[in-house]
C-alpha positions in Angstrom: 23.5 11.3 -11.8 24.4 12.2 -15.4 23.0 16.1 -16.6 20.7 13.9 -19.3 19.1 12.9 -16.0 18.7 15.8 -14.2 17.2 17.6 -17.0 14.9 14.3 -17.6 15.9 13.1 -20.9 16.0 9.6 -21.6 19.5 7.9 -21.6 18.8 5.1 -19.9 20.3 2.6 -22.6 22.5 5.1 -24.5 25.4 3.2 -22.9 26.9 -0.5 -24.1 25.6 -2.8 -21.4 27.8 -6.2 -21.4 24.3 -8.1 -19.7 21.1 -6.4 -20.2 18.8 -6.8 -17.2 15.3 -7.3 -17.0 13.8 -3.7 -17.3 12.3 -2.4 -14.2 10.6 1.0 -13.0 13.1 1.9 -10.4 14.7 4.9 -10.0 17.0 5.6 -13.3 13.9 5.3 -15.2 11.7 7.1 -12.9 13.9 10.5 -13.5 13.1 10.4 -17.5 10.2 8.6 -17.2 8.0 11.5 -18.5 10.4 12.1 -21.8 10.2 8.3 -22.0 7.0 7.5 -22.6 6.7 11.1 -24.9 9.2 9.1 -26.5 8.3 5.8 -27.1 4.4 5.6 -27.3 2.8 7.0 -30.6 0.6 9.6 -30.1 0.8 9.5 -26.0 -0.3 13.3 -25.8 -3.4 12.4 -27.7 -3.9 9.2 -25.7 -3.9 11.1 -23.0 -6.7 13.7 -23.9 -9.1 11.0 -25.3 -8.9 9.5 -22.3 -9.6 12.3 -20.2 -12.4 13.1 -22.6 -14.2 9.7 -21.6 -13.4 10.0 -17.8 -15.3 13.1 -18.1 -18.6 11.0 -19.3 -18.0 8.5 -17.1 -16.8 9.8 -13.9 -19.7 10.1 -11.5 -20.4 12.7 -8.8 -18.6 11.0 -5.6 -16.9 8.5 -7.1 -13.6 7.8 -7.6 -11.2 7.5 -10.7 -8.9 5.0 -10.2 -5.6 4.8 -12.2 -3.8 1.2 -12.0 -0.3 2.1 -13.0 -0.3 5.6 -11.9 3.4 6.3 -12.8 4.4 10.1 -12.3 0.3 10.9 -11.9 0.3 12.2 -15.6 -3.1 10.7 -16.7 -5.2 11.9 -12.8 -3.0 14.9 -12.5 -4.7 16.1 -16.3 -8.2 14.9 -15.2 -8.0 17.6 -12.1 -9.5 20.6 -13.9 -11.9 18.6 -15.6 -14.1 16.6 -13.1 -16.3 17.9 -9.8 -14.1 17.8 -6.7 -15.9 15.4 -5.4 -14.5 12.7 -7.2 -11.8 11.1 -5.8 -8.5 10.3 -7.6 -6.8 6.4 -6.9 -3.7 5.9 -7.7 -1.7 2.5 -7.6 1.8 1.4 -8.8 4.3 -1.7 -7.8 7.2 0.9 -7.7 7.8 2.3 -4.4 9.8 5.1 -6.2 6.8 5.8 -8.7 4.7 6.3 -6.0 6.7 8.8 -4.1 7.3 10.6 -7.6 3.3 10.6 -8.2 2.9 12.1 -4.6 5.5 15.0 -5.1 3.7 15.9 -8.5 0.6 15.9 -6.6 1.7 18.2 -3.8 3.9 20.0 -6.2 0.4 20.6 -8.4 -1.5 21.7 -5.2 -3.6 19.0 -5.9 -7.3 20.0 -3.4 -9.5 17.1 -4.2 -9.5 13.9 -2.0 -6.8 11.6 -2.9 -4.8 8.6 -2.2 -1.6 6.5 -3.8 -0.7 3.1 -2.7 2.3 1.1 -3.1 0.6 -2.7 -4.3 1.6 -5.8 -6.8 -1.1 -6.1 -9.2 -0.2 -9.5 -10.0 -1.4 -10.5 -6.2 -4.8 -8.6 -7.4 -6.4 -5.5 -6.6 -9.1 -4.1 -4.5 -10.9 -1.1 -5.6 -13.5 1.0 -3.8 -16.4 3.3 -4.8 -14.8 3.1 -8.7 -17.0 4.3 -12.1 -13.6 4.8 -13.7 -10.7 2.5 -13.9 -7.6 3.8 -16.2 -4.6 0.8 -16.9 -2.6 2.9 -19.4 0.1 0.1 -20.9 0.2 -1.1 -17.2 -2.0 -4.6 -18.1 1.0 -5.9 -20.8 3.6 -6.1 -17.4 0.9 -8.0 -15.7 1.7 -11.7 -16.3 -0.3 -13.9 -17.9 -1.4 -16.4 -15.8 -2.6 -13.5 -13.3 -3.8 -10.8 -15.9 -7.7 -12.7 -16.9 -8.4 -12.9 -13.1 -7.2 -9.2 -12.4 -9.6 -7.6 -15.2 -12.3 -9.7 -13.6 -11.6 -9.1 -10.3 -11.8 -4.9 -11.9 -15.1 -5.4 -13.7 -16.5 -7.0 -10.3 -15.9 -4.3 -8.5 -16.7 -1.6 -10.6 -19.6 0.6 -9.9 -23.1 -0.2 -12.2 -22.0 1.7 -15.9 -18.8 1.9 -14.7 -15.9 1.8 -17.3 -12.4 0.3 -17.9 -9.8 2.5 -20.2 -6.9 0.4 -21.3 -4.6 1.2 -23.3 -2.0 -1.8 -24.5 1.0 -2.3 -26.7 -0.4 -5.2 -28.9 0.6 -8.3 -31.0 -0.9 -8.2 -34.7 -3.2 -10.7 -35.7 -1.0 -12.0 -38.8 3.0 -12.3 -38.2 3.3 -10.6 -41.2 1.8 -7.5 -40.8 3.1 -8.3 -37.1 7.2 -7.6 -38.0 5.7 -4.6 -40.4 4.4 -2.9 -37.3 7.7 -3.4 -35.0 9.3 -2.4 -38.0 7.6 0.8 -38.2 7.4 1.4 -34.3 11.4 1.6 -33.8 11.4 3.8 -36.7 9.1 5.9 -35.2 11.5 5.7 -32.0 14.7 6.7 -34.2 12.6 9.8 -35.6 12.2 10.3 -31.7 16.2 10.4 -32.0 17.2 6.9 -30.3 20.0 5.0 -31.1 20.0 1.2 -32.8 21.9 0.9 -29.6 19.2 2.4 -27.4 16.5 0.6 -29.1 18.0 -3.0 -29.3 18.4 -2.7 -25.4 15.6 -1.3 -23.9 13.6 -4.4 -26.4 16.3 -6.9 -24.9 15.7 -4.8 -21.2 11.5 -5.7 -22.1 11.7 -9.2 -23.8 10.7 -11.3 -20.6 8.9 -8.2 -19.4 6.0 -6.9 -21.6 4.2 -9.6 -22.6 1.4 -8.6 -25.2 -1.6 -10.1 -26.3 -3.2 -9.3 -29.8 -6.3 -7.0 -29.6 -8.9 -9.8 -30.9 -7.1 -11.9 -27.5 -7.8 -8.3 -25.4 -11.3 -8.2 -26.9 -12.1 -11.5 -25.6 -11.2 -11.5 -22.4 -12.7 -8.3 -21.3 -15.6 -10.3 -22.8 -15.4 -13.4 -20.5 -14.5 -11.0 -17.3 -17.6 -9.4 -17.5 -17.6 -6.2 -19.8 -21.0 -5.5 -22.0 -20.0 -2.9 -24.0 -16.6 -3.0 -25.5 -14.7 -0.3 -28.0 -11.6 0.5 -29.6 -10.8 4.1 -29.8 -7.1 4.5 -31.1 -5.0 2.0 -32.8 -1.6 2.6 -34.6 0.2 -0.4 -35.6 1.1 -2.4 -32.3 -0.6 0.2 -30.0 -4.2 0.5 -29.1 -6.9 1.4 -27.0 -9.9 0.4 -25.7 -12.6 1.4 -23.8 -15.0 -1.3 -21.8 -18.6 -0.3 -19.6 -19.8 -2.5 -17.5 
């Protein structure tokens, strides 16, 4: 392990690769993971708080908050001083080594509240009990898309009456125009964030048959069709948005 890893700083593609693999959450990104997304998704600290700021209106008393995705347990982990303790915290990833992380930052935060974290392929569906809040924080994108329309349907199905879905999605523009100005202005974003051409040209080659994004008007419509009555965008810059749906 190098001391860039250690110390959690992303490095993951700061070395010449002769065959870039398809990217994957194991354990080499699981270390920086944190820095990474700090990193490489504008405004994630103030993602972050909005969407904590709308759990808190939609979480209700003995319910639970459900966080598809979970990662590290950044996004539950911040909701834990804000909501009753008798809302329960869900989370659920497809990487066996994100979900041990998650559980050590939840034990390592002293986390009281009822919880659980589960190991589960989202493309095979999910089941989801007791939820008025469901977070996918860019977790919908590495869903594929012949499985993603009947996963957000299966969600809004199961969601409690007045329940909501928070999602939050790297997008496609609407015009391929604007489309290359916004990745344009994203990886300069990501060299102001101090990585390399190098860094940047692999990690996209790393995503390419990974992250699969739709445009927000394709987003819109589908949450639509699965169900969703009330639909809002509440941050967008460039190729990054979110949105928040009620059932």
């Amino acid at each position: 392990m190098s001391d860039n890893a250690k110390n959690g700083s992303d490095k993951v593609f700061d070395v010449k690769l002769d065959s870039v693999a398809d990217f994957k959450f194991g354990e080499n990104v699981v270390k920086v993971f944190d820095d990474m997304v700090s990193r490489s998704v504008p405004f994630y600290d103030e993602i972050q708080r909005m969407i904590r700021e709308q759990v808190v209106d939609f979480a209700a008393p003995g319910s639970n908050v459900i966080d598809l995705g979970s990662s590290t347990g950044t996004t539950l982990l911040g909701l834990d001083s804000m909501l009753p303790p008798d809302v329960g915290f869900i989370g659920i990833d497809d990487s066996q080594e994100m979900v041990l992380k998650c559980i050590q930052n939840f034990e390592n935060a002293g986390l009281k509240r009822k919880y659980e974290v589960r190991l589960a392929d989202l493309n095979q569906g999910v089941k989801i009990e007791n939820a008025s809040v469901v977070i996918m924080c860019l977790t919908l994108q590495f869903i594929r898309p012949l499985y993603r329309e009947e996963l957000v349907k299966s969600i809004c199905a199961q969601l409690n009456d007045n329940g909501c879905l928070i999602l939050v999605e790297k997008v496609l523009g609407e015009d391929s125009l604007f489309n290359r100005f916004f990745i344009k202005y994203y990886y300069e974003m990501k060299k102001r964030h101090h990585y390399s051409e190098m860094e940047i040209s692999q990690k996209r080659e790393a995503l390419e048959n990974v992250l699969i994004p739709y445009r927000l008007s394709e987003n819109i419509t589908m949450l639509n069709r699965c169900g969703f009555s009330s639909i809002e965008v509440f941050f967008k810059w460039y190729n990054f948005t979110a949105l928040i749906a009620k059932k």
